[in-house]
mmCIF file as Biopython writes it, N, C-alpha, C and O atoms, coordinates in Angstrom:
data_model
#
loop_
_atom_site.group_PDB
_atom_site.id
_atom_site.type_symbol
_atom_site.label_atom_id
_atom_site.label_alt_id
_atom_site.label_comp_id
_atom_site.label_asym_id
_atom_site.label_entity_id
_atom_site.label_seq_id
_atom_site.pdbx_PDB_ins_code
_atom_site.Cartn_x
_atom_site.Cartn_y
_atom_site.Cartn_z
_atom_site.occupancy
_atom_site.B_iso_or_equiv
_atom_site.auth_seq_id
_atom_site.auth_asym_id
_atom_site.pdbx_PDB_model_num
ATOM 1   N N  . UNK A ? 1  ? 116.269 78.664  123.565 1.0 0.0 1  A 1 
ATOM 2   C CA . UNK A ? 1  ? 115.662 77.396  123.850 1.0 0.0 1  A 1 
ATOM 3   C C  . UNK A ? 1  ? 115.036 77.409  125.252 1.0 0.0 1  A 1 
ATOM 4   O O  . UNK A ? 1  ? 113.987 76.778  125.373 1.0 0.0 1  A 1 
ATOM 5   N N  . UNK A ? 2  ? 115.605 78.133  126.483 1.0 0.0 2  A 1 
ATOM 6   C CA . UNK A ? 2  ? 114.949 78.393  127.694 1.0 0.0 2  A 1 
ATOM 7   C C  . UNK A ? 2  ? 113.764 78.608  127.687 1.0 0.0 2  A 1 
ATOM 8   O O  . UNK A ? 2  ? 112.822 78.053  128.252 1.0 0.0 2  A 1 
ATOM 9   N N  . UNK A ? 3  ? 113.890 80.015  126.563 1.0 0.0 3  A 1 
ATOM 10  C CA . UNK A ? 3  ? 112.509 80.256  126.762 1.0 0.0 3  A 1 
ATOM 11  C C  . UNK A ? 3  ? 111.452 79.971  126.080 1.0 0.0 3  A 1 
ATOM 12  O O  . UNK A ? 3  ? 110.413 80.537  126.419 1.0 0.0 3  A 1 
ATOM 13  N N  . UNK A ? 4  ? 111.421 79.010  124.920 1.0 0.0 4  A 1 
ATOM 14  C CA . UNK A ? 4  ? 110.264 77.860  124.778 1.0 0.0 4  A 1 
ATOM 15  C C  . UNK A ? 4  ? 110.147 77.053  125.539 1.0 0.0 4  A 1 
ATOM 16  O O  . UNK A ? 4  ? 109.018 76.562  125.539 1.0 0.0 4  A 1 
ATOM 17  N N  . UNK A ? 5  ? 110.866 76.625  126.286 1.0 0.0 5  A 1 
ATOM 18  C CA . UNK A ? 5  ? 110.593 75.842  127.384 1.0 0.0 5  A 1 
ATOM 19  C C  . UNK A ? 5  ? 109.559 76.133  128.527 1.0 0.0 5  A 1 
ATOM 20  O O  . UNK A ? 5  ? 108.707 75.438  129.081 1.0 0.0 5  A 1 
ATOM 21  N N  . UNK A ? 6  ? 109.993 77.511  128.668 1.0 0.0 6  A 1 
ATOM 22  C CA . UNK A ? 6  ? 109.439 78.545  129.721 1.0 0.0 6  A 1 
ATOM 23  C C  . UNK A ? 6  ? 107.572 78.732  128.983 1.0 0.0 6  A 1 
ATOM 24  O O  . UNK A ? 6  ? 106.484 78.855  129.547 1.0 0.0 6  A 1 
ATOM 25  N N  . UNK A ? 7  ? 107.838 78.688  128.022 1.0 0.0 7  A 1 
ATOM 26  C CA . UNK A ? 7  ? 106.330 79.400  127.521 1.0 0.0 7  A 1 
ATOM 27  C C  . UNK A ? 7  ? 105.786 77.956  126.969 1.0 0.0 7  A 1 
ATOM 28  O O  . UNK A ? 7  ? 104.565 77.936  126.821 1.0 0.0 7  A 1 
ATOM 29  N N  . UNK A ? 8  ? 106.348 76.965  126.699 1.0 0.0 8  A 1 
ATOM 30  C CA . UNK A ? 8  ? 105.533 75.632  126.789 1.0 0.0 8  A 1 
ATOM 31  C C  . UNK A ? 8  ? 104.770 75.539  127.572 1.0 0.0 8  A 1 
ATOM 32  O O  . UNK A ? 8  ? 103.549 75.388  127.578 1.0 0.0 8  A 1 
ATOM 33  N N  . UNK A ? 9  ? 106.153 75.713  128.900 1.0 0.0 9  A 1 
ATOM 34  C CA . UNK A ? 9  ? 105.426 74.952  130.325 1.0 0.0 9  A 1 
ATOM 35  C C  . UNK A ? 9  ? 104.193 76.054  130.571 1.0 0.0 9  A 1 
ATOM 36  O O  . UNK A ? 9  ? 103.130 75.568  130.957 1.0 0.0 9  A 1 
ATOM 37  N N  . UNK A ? 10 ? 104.248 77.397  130.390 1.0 0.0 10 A 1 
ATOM 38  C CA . UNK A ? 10 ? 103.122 78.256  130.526 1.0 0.0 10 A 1 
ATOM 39  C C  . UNK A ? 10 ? 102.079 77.674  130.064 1.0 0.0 10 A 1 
ATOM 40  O O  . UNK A ? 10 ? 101.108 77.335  130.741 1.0 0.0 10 A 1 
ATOM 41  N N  . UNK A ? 11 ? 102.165 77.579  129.321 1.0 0.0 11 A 1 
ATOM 42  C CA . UNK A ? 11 ? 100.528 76.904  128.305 1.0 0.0 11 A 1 
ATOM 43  C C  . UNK A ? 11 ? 100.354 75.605  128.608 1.0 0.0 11 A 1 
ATOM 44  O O  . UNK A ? 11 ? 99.185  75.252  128.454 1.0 0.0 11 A 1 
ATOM 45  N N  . UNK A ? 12 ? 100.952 74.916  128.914 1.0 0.0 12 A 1 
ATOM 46  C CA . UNK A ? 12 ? 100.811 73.226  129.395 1.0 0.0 12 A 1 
ATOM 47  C C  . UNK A ? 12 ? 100.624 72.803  128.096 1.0 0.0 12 A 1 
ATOM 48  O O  . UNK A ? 12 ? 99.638  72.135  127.784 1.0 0.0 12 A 1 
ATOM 49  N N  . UNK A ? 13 ? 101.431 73.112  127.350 1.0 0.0 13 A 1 
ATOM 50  C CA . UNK A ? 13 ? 102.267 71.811  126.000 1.0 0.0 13 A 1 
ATOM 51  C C  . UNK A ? 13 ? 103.494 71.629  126.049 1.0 0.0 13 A 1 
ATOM 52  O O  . UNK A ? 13 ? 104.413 72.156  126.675 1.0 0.0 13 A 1 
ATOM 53  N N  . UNK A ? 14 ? 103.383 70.531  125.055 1.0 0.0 14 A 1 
ATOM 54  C CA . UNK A ? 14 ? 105.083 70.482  124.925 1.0 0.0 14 A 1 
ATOM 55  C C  . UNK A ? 14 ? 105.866 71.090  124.140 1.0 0.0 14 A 1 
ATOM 56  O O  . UNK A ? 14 ? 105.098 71.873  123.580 1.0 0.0 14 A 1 
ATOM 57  N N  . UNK A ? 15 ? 107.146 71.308  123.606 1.0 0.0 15 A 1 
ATOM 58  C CA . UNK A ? 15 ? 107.981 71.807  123.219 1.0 0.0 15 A 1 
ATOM 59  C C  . UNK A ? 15 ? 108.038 71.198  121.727 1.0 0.0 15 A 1 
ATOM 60  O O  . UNK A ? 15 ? 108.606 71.902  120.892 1.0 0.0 15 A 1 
ATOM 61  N N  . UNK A ? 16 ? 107.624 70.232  121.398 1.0 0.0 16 A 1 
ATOM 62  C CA . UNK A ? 16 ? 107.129 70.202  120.018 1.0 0.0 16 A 1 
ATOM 63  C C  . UNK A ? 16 ? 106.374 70.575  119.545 1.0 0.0 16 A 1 
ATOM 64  O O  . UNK A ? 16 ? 106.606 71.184  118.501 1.0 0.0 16 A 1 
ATOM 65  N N  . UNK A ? 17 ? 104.861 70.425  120.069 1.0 0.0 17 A 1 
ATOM 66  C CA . UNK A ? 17 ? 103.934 71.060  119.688 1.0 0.0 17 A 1 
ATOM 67  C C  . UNK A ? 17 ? 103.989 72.482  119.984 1.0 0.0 17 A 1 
ATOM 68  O O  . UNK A ? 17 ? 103.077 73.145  119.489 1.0 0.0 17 A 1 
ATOM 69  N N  . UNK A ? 18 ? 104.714 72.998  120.569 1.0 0.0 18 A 1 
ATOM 70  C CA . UNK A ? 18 ? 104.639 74.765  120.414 1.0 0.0 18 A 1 
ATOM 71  C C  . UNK A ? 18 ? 105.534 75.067  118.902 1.0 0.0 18 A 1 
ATOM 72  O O  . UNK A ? 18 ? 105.185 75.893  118.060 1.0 0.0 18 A 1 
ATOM 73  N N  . UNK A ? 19 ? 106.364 74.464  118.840 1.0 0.0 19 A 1 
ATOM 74  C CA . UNK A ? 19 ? 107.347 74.269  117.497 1.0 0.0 19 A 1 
ATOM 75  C C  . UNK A ? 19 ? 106.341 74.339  116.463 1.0 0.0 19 A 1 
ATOM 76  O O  . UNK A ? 19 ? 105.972 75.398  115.955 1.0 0.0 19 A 1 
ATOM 77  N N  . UNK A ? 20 ? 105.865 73.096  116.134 1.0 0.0 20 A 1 
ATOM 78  C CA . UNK A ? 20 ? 105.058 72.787  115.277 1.0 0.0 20 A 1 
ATOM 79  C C  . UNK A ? 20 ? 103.611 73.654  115.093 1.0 0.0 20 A 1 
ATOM 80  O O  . UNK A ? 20 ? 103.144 73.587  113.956 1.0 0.0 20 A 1 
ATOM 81  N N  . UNK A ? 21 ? 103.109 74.183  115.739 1.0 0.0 21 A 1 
ATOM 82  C CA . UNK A ? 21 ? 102.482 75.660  115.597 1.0 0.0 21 A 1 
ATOM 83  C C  . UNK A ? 21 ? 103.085 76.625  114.984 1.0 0.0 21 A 1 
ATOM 84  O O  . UNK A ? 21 ? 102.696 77.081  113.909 1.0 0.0 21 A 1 
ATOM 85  N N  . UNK A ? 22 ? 103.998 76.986  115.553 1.0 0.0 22 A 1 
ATOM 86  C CA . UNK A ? 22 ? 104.684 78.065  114.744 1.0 0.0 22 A 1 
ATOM 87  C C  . UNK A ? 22 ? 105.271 77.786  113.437 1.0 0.0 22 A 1 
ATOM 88  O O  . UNK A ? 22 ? 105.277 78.662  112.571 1.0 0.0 22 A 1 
ATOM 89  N N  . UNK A ? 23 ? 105.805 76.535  113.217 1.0 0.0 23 A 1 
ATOM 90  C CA . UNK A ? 23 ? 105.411 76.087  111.953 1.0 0.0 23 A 1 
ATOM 91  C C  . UNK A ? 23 ? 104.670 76.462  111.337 1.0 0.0 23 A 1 
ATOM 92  O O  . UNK A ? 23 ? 104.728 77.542  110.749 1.0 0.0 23 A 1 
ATOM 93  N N  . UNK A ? 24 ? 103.752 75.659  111.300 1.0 0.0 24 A 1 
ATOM 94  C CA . UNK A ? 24 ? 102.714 75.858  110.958 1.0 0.0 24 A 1 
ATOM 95  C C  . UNK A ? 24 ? 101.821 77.332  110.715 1.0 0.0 24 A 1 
ATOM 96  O O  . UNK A ? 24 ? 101.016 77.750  109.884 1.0 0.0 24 A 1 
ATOM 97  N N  . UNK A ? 25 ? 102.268 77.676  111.564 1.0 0.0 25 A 1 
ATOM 98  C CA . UNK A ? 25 ? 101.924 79.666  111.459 1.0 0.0 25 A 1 
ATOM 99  C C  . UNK A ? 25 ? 102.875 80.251  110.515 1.0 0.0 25 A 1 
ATOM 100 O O  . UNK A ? 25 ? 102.365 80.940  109.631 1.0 0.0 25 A 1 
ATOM 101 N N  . UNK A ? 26 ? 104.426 80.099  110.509 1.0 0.0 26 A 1 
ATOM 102 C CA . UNK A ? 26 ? 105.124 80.961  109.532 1.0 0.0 26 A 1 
ATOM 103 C C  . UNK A ? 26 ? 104.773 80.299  108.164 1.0 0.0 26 A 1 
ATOM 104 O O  . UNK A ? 26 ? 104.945 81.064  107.216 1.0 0.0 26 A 1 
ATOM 105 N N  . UNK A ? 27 ? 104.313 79.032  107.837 1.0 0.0 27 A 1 
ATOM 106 C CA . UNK A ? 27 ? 104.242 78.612  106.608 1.0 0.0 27 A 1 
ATOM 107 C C  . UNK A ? 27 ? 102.710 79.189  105.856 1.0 0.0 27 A 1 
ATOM 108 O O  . UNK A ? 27 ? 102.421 79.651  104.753 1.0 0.0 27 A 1 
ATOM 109 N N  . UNK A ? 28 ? 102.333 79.031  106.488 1.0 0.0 28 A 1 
ATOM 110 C CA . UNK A ? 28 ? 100.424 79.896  106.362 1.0 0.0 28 A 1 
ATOM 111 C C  . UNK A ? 28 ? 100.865 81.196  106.079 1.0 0.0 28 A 1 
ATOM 112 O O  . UNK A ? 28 ? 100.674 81.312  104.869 1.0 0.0 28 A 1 
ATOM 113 N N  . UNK A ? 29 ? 101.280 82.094  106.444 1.0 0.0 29 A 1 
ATOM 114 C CA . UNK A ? 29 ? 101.622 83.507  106.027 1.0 0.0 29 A 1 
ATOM 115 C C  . UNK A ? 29 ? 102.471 83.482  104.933 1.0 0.0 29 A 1 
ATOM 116 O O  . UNK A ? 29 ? 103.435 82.765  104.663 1.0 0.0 29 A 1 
ATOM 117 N N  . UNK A ? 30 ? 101.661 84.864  104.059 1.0 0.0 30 A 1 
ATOM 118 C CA . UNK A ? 30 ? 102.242 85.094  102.686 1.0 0.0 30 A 1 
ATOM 119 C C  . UNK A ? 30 ? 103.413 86.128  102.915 1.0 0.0 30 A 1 
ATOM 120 O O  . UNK A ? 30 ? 103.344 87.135  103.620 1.0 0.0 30 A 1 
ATOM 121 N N  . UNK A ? 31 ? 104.347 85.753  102.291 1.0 0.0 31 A 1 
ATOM 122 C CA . UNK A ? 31 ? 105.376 86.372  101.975 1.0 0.0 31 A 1 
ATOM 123 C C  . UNK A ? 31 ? 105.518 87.694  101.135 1.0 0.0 31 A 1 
ATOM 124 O O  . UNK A ? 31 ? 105.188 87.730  99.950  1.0 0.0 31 A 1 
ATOM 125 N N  . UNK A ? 32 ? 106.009 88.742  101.788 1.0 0.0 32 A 1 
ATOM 126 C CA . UNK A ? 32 ? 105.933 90.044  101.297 1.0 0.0 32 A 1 
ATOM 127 C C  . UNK A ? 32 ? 107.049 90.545  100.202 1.0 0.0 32 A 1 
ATOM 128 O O  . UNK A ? 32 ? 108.268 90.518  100.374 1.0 0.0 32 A 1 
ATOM 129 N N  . UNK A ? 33 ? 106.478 90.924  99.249  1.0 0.0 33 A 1 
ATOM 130 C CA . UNK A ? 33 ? 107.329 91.321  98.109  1.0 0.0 33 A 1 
ATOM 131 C C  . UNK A ? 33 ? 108.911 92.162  98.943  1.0 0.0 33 A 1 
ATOM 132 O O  . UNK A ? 33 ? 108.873 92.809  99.989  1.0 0.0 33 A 1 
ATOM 133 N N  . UNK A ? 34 ? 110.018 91.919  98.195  1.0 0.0 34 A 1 
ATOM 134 C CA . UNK A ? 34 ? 110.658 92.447  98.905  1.0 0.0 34 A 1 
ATOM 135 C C  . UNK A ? 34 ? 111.036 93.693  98.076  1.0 0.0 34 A 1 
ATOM 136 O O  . UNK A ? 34 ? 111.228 93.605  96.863  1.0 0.0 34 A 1 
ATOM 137 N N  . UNK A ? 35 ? 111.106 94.492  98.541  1.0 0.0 35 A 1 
ATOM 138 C CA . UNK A ? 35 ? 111.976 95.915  97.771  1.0 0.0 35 A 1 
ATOM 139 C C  . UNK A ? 35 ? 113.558 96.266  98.451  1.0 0.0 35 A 1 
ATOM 140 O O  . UNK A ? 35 ? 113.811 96.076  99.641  1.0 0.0 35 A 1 
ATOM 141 N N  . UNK A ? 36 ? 114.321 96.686  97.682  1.0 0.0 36 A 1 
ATOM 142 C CA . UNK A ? 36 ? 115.455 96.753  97.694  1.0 0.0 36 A 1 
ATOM 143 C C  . UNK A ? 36 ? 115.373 98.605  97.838  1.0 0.0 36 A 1 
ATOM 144 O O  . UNK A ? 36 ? 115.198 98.971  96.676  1.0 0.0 36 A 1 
ATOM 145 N N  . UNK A ? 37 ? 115.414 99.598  98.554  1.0 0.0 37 A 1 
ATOM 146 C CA . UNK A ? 37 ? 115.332 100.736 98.117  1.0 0.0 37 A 1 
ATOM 147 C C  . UNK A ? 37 ? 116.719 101.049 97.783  1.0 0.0 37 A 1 
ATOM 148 O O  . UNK A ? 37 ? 117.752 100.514 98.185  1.0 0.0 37 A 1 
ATOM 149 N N  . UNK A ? 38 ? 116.486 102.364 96.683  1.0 0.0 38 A 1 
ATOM 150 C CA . UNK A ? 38 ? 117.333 103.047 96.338  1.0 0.0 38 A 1 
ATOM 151 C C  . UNK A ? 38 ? 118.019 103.390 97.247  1.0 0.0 38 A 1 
ATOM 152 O O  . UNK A ? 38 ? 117.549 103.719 98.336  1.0 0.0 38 A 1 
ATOM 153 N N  . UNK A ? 39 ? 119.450 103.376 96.934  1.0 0.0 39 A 1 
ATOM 154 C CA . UNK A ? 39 ? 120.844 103.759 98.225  1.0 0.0 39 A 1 
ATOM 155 C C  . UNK A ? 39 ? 122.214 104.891 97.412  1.0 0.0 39 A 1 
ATOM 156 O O  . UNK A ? 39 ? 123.346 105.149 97.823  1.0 0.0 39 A 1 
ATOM 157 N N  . UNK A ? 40 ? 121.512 105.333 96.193  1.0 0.0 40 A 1 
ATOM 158 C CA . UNK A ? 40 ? 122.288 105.904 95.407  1.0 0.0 40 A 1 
ATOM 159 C C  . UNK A ? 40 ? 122.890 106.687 96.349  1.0 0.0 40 A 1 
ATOM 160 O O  . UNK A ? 40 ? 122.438 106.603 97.491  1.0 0.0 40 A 1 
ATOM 161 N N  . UNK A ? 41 ? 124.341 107.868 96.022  1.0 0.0 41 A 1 
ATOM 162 C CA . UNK A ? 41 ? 124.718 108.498 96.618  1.0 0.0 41 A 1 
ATOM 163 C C  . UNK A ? 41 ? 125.339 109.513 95.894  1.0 0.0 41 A 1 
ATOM 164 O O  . UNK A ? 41 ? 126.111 109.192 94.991  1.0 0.0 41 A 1 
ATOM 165 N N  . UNK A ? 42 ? 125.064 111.031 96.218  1.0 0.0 42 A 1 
ATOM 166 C CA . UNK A ? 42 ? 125.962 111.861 95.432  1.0 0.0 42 A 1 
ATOM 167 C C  . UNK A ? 42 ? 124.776 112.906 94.443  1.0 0.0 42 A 1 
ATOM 168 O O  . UNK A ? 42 ? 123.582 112.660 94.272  1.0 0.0 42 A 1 
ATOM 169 N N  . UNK A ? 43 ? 125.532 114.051 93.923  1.0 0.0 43 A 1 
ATOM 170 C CA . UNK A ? 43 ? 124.787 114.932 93.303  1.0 0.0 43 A 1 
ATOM 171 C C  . UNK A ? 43 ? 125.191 115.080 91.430  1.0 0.0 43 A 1 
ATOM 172 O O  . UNK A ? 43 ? 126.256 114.650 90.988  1.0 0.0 43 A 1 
ATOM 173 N N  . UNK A ? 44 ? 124.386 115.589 90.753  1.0 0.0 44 A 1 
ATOM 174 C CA . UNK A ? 44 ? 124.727 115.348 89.080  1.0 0.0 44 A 1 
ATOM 175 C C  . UNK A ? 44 ? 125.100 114.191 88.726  1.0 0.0 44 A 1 
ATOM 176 O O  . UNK A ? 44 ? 125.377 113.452 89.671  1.0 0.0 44 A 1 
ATOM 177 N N  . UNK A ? 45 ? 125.232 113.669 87.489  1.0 0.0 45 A 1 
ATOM 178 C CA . UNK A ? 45 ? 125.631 112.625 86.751  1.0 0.0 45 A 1 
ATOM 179 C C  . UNK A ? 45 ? 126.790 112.113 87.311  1.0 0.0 45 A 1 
ATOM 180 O O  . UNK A ? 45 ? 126.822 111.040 87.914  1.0 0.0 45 A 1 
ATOM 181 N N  . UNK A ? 46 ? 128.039 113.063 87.081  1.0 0.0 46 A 1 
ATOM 182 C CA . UNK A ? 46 ? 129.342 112.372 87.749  1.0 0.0 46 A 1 
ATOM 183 C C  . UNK A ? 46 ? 129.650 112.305 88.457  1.0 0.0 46 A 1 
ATOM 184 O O  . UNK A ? 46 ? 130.873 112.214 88.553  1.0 0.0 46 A 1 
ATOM 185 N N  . UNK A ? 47 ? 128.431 112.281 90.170  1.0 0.0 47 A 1 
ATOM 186 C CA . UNK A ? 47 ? 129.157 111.932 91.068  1.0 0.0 47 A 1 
ATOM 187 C C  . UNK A ? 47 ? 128.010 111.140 92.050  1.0 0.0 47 A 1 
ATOM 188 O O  . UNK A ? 47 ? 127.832 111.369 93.246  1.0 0.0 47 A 1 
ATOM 189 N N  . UNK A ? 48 ? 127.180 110.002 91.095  1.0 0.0 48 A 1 
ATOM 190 C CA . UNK A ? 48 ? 126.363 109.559 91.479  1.0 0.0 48 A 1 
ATOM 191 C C  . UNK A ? 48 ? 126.621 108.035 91.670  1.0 0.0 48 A 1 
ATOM 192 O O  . UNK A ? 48 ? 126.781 107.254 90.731  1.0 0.0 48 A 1 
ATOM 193 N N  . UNK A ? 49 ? 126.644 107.712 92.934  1.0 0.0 49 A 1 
ATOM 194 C CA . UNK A ? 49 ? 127.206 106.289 93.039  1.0 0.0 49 A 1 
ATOM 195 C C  . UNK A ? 49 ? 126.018 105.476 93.381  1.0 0.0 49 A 1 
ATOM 196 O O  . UNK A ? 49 ? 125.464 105.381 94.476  1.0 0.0 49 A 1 
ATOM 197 N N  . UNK A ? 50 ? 125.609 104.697 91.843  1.0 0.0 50 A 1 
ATOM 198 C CA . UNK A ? 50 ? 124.063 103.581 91.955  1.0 0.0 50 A 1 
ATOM 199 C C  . UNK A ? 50 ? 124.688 102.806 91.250  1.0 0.0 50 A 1 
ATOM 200 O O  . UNK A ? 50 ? 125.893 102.973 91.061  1.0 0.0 50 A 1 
ATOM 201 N N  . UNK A ? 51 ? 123.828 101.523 90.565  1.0 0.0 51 A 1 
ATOM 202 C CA . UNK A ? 51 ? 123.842 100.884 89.952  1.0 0.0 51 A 1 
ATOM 203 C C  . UNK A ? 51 ? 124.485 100.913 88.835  1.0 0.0 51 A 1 
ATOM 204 O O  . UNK A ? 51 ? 125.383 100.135 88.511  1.0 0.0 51 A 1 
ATOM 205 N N  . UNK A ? 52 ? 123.959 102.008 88.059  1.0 0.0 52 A 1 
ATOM 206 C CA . UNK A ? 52 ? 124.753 102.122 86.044  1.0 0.0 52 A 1 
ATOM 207 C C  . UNK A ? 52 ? 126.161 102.547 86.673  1.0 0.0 52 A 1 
ATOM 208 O O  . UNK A ? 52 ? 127.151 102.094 86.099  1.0 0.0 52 A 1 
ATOM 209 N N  . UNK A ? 53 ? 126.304 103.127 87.461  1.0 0.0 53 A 1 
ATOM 210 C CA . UNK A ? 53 ? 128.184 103.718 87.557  1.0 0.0 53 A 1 
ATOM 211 C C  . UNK A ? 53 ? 128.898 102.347 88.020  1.0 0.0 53 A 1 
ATOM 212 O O  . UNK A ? 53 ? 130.047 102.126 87.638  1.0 0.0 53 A 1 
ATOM 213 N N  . UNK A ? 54 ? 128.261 101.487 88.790  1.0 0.0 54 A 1 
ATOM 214 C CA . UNK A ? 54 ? 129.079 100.775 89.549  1.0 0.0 54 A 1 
ATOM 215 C C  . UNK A ? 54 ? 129.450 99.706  88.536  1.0 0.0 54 A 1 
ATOM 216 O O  . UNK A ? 54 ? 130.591 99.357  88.236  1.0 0.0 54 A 1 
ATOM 217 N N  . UNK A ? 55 ? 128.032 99.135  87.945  1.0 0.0 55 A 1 
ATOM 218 C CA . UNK A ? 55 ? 128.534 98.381  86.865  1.0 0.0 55 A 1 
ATOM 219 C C  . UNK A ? 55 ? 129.449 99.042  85.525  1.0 0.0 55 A 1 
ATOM 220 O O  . UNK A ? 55 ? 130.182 98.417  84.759  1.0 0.0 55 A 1 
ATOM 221 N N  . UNK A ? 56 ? 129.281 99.832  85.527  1.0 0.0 56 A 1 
ATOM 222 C CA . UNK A ? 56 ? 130.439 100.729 84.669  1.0 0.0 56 A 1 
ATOM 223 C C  . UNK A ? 56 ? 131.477 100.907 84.685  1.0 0.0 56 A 1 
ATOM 224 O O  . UNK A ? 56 ? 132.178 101.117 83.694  1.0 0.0 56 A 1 
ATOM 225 N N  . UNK A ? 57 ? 131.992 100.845 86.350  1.0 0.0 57 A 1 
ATOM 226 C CA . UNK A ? 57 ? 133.362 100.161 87.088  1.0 0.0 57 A 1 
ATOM 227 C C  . UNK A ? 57 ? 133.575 99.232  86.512  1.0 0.0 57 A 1 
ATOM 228 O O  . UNK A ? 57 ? 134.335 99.233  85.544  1.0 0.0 57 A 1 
ATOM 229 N N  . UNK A ? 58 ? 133.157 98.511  86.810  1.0 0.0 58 A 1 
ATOM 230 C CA . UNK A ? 58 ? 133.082 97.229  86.899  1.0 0.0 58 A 1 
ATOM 231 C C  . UNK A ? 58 ? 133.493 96.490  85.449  1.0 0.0 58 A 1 
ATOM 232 O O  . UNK A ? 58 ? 134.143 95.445  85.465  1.0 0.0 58 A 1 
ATOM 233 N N  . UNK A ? 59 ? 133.120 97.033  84.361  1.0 0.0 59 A 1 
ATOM 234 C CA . UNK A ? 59 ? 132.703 96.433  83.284  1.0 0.0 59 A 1 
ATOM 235 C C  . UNK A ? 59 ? 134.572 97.185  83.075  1.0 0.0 59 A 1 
ATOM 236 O O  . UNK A ? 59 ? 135.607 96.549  82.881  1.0 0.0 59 A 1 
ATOM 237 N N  . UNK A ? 60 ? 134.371 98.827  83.226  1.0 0.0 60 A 1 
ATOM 238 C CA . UNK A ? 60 ? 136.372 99.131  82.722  1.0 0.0 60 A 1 
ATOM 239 C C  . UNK A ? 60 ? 137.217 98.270  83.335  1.0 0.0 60 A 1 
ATOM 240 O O  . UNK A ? 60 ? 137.930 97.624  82.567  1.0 0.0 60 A 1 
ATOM 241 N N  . UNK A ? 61 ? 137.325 98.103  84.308  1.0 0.0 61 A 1 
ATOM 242 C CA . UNK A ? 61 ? 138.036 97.181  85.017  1.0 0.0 61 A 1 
ATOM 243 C C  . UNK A ? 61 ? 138.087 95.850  84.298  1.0 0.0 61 A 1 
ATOM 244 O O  . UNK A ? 61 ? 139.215 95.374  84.426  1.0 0.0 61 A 1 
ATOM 245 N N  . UNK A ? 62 ? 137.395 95.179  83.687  1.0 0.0 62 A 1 
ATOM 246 C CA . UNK A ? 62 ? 137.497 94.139  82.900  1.0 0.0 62 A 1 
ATOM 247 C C  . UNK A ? 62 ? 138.445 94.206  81.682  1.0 0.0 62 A 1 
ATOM 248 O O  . UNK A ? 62 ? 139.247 93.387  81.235  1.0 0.0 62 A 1 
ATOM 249 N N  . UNK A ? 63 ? 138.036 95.641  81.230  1.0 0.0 63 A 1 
ATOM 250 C CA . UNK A ? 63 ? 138.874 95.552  79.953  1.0 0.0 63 A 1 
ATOM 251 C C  . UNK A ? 63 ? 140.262 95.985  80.310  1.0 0.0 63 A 1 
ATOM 252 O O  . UNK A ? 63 ? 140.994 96.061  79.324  1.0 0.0 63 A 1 
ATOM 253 N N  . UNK A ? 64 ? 140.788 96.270  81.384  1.0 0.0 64 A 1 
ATOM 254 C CA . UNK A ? 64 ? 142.627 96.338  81.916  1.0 0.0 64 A 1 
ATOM 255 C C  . UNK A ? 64 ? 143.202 95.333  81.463  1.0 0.0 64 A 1 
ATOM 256 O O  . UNK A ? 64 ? 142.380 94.417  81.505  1.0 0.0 64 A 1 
ATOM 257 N N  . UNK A ? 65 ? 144.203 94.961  81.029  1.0 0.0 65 A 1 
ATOM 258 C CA . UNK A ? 65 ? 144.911 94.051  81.118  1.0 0.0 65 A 1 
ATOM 259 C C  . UNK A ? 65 ? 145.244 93.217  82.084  1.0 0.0 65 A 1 
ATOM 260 O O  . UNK A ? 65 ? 145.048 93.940  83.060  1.0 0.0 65 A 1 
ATOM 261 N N  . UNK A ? 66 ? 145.590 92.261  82.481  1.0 0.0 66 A 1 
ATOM 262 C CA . UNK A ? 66 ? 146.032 91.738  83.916  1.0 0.0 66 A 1 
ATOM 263 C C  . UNK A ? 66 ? 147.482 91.454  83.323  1.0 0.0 66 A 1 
ATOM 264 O O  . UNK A ? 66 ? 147.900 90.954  82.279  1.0 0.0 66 A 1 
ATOM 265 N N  . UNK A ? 67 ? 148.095 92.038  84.541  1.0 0.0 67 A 1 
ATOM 266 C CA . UNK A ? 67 ? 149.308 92.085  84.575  1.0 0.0 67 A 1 
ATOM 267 C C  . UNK A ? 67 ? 149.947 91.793  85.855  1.0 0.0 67 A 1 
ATOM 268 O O  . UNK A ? 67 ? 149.726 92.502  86.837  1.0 0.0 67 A 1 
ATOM 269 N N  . UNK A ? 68 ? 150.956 90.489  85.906  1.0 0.0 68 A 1 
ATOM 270 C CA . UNK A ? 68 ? 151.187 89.645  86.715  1.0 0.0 68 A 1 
ATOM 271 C C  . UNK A ? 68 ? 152.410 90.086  87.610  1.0 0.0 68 A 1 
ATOM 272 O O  . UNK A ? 68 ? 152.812 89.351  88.511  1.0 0.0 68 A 1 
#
C-alpha cells in the first residue's frame, strides 16, 4: 500500500484512480489458456506415477473394506 501511495503521488493522482486504471487494465486483457504440464514420474508402465496410476490407487482403495 506504501508504494501506491508513493507512485500516485509520482504521477500527481490519487490512489483511486491509480486503482481504478489498473482495473481497468487487468480486466481489458485476455486471459491465457492455462496448461497444466505433464509431471509424470518414473520409467516403463509399472513405475510410472501420472494420472491413470494414481486414479487407479485411488479407485483400489475404494474397494477395501473399512474397517473400524
Amino acid at each position: 500500500m506504501r508504494r501506491a501511495k508513493q507512485v500516485a503521488a509520482q504521477r500527481k493522482t490519487t490512489l483511486r484512480s491509480l486503482f481504478l486504471d489498473a482495473l481497468e487494465s487487468s480486466l481489458n486483457e485476455k486471459p491465457e489458456a492455462f496448461r497444466l504440464r505433464d509431471a509424470s514420474v518414473g520409467y516403463g508402465s509399472e513405475h510410472v506415477v501420472g494420472t491413470d496410476s494414481i486414479n487407479r490407487a485411488i479407485d483400489e482403495q475404494r474397494e477395501v473394506p473399512f474397517e473400524p
